[in-house]
N, C-alpha and C positions, 0 to 999 in steps of 0.2 A: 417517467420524465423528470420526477425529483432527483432522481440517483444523478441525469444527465447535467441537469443544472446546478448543484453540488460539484460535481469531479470540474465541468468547465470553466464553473468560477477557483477555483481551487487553481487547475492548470493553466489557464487563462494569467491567472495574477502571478504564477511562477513564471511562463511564459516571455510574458509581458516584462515585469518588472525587476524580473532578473537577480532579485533575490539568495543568489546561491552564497554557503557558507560550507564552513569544515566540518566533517561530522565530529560529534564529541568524545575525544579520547578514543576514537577507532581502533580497530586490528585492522590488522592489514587486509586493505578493500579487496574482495571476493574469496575472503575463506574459503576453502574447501571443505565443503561437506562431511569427510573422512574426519576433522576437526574439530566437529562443532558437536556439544554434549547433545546427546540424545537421553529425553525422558519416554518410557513405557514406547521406542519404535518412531518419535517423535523428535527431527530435530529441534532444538530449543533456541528459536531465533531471537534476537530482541536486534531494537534498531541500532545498536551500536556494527549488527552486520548491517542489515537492512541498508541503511545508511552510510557504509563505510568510502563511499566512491562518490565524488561529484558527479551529477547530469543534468545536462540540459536540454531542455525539451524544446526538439525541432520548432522551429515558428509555424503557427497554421497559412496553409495556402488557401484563401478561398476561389482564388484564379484558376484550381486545378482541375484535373477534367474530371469528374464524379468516378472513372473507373480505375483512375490512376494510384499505385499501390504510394501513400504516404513517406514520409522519411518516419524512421521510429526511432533513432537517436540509440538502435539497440548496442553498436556497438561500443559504446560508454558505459554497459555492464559487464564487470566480471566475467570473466571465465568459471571463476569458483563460486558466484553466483546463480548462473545461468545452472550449475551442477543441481541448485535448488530446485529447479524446475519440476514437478512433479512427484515430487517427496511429501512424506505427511509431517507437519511442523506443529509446536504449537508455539504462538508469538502473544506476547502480552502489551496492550496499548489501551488507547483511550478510545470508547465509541460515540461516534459522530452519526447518529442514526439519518437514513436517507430512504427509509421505505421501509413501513409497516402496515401490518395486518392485523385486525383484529384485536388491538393493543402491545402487538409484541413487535418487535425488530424483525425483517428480516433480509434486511441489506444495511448495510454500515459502512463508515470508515473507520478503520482503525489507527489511531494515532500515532504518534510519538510522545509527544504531550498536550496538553490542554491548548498550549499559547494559540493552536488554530482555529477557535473559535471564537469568534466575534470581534473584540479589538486586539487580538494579539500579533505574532506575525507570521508571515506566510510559509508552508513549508515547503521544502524541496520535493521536488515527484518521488525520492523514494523516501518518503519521511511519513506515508501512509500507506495501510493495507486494504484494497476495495475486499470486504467480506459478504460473501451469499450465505444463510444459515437455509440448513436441507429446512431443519422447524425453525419459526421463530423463538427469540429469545427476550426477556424481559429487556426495557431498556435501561441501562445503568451508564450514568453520566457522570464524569470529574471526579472517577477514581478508574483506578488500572482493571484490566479486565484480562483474562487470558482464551485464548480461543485454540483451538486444532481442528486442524483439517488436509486438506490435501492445498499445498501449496502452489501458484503457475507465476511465472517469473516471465519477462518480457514484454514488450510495448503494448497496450491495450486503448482502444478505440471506441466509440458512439460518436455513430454522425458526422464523423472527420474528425473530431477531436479526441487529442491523446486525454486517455482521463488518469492513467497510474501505470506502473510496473510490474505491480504484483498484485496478485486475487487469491484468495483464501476459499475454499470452497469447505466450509465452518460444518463440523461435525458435532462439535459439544463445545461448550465455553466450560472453561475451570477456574478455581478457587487460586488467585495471585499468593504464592508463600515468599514468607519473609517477612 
């Protein structure tokens, strides 16, 4: 239920407040896969793709009828991102923990940058990655972190509301170089 109330207030205030900006110094929005440096079998995402495309996240209907399929705003992604879909990536950001176990992580957001935490400002829906870790992971906070996994790209939902873009189904976190 914490993961729930995390991604709603997060899409909620995107939502809502309409927030949207230009991503930073982009490539051209939806690279192609064929493109994008591959480490060890891994494409090597960071939010300059992630990000590279404005969207906005359909308004919630609470008028709607429980069995009716939502708008998902999908077609505002990429063609060369949607290629992501199901590929194994590894992406570096900042973790936003939203459910743990036993002391360790094992649900997060992964960032863009810090500034969404607490008074900073709100980010765009594709300016975070919802990550599930098969094990949990220690939690490391306000420094970069890098994750891999198998990547899913397109509209995601709890309860009627859109919560993010993209899910990382997190295999192993690694050591950020540079």
């Amino acid at each position: 239920m914490k993961t729930l109330r995390a991604l709603v207030w997060i899409s909620a205030i995107v939502s809502v407040g309409g927030f949207m900006r230009a991503a930073d110094a982009a490539p051209a929005p939806g690279t192609p896969a064929a493109s994008i440096a591959v480490d060890n079998g891994y494409l090597k995402l960071g939010f300059e793709q992630l990000a590279s495309y404005n969207f906005t996240p359909p308004a919630f209907d609470p008028a709607a009828a429980p069995n009716a399929k939502p708008p998902t705003g999908e077609e505002q992604i990429p063609a060369g991102v949607k290629e992501w879909n199901g590929k194994k990536a590894v992406i570096t950001g900042f973790m936003v923990p939203v459910k743990m176990e036993k002391g360790l992580v094992t649900e997060f957001l992964l960032m863009r940058n810090t500034m969404a935490c607490c008074y900073g400002s709100v980010p765009n829906m594709n300016e975070w990655v919802i990550v599930k870790m098969k094990k949990g992971v220690a939690p490391l906070m306000d420094v970069p972190v890098q994750f891999y996994g198998e990547l899913k790209v397109g509209a995601m939902f709890e309860n009627g509301y859109m919560t993010g873009l993209y899910e990382l189904e997190g295999e192993k976190m690694g050591e950020v170089q540079g």
